[in-house]
N, C-alpha and C positions, 0 to 999 in steps of 0.2 A: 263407373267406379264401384269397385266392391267393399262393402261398408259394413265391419263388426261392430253388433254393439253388444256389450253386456247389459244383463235385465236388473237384477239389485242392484242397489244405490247408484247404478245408471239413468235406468227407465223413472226407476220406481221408489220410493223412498223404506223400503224394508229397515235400515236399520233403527230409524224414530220409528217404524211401529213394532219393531223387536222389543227396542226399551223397556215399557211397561208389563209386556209379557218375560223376561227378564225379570228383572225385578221383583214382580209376582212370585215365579219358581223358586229363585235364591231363598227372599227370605221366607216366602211359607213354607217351603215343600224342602229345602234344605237346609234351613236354617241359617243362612249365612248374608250378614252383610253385604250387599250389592254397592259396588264402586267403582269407579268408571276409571281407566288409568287408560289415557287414550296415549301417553307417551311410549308404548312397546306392540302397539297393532299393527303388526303385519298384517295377521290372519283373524279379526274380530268375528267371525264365525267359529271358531275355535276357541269353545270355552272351558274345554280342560284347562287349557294353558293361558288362559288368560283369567281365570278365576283358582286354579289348585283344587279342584273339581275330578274325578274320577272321568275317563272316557265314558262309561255304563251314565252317568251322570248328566253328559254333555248329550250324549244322544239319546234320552230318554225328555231333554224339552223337546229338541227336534220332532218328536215322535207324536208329543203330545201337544205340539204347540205351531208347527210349519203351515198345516193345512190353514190354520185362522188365520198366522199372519200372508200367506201367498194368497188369500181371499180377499182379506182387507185393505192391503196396500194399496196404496194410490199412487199413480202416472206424475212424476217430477213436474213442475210448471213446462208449461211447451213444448215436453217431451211428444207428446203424440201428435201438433201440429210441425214439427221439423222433421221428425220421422216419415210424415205422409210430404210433406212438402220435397222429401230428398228422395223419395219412392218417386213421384210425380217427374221428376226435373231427370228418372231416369238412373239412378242407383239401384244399384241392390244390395238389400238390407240384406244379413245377417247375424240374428241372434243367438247368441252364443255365452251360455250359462254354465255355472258348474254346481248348477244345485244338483244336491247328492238323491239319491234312491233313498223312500220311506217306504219300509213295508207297509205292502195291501195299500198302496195310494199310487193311482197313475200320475207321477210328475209331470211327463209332458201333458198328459189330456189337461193338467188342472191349469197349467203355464197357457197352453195354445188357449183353454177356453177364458182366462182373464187377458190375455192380451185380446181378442176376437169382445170381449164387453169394454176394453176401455178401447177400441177403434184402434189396437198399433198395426199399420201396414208392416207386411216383411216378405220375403221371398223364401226363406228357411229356417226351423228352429234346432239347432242345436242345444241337447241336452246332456247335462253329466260330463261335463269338458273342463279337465282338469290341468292341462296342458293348451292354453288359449295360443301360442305361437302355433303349436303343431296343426289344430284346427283353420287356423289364419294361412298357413303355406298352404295345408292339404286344398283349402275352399279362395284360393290364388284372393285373398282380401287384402284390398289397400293401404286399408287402414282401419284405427281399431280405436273404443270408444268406452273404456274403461272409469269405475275407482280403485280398483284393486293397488296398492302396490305392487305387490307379486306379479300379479298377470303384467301393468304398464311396463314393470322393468323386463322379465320376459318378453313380449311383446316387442320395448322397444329394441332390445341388444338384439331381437334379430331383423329385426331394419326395416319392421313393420313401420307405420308412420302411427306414431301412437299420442292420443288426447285421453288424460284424464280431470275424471270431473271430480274438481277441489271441495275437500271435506275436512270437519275436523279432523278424523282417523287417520287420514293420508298426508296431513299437511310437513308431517316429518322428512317426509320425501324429497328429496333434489335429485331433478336431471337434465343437462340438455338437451337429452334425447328426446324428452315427454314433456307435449304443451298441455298446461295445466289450463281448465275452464270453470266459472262458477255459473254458468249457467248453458243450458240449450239454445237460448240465442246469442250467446258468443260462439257456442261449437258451431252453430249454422254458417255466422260472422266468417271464422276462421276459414274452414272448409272454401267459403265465398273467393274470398280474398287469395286463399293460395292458389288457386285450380284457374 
């Protein structure tokens, strides 16, 4: 079976270590109260529109802040023992991100060389993929392994068999399309159970 997974707040817990560096920028560097309104995130990487922040604004933390948090981040509990264990049992991974291009920083090298220090087996990385269905038909994948709203409801409406991993951000979300999981040894669980 062919097996998408998403890297932020799939793998990895990016957006608790976005928080503090957040927070940081707001209120020293812009002045502005930091407040968390997790009732309209669709897109919580989009911090124009989730703060009234200037575009020039939103990608000047990315700029100045992406590399720390993509170094620091840490591997979800169990994420890299179910990852290795679904590579083993004969899967193929693939990872499929849509972190964006930062000038003068190689994305994938920085991506490929933290997954290669935290052990994630994979067969392909996909970068810059802003269209996760499209990706998912083009690389014939099974199924797909998301938090995104966007990308699960995409995903699901087109008949990918799509699991997302339950968060505060996401919890807005209903569908019967999308099994929702709170952990990597449920998604393992599941996977089990269906196949």
């Amino acid at each position: 079976m062919n097996i998408g997974i998403d890297i932020d707040d799939t793998i990895c817990n990016t957006y608790e270590t976005t928080l503090p560096y957040l927070k940081n920028y707001m209120e020293n560097k812009l002045g502005i109260q930091f407040k968390m309104d997790l009732s309209s995130m669709v897109d919580y990487y989009n911090l124009a529109s989730r703060f009234n922040i200037t575009r020039e604004e939103d990608m000047a933390f990315w700029d100045d802040y992406f590399v720390k948090i993509a170094e620091e981040v840490k591997p979800k509990e169990n994420a890299v023992e179910v990852i290795r264990k679904l590579k083993e049992e004969g899967h193929n991974i693939y990872l499929v991100t849509a972190r964006f291009t930062v000038p003068e920083i190689d994305i994938k090298g920085l991506t490929k060389q933290w997954l290669v220090n935290n052990g994630i087996v994979f067969d392909k990385l996909i970068i810059n993929s802003h269209n996760k269905l499209e990706i998912a038909q083009k690389e014939n994948i099974d199924l797909f392994f998301d938090d995104s709203i966007r990308n699960c409801s995409m995903l699901s409406e087109g008949n990918i068999e799509t699991y997302m991993y339950s968060t505060e951000y996401n919890e807005i979300y209903k569908s019967d399309k999308v099994k929702r999981v709170s952990s990597w040894d449920e998604f393992y669980r599941c996977i089990k159970e269906e196949k």
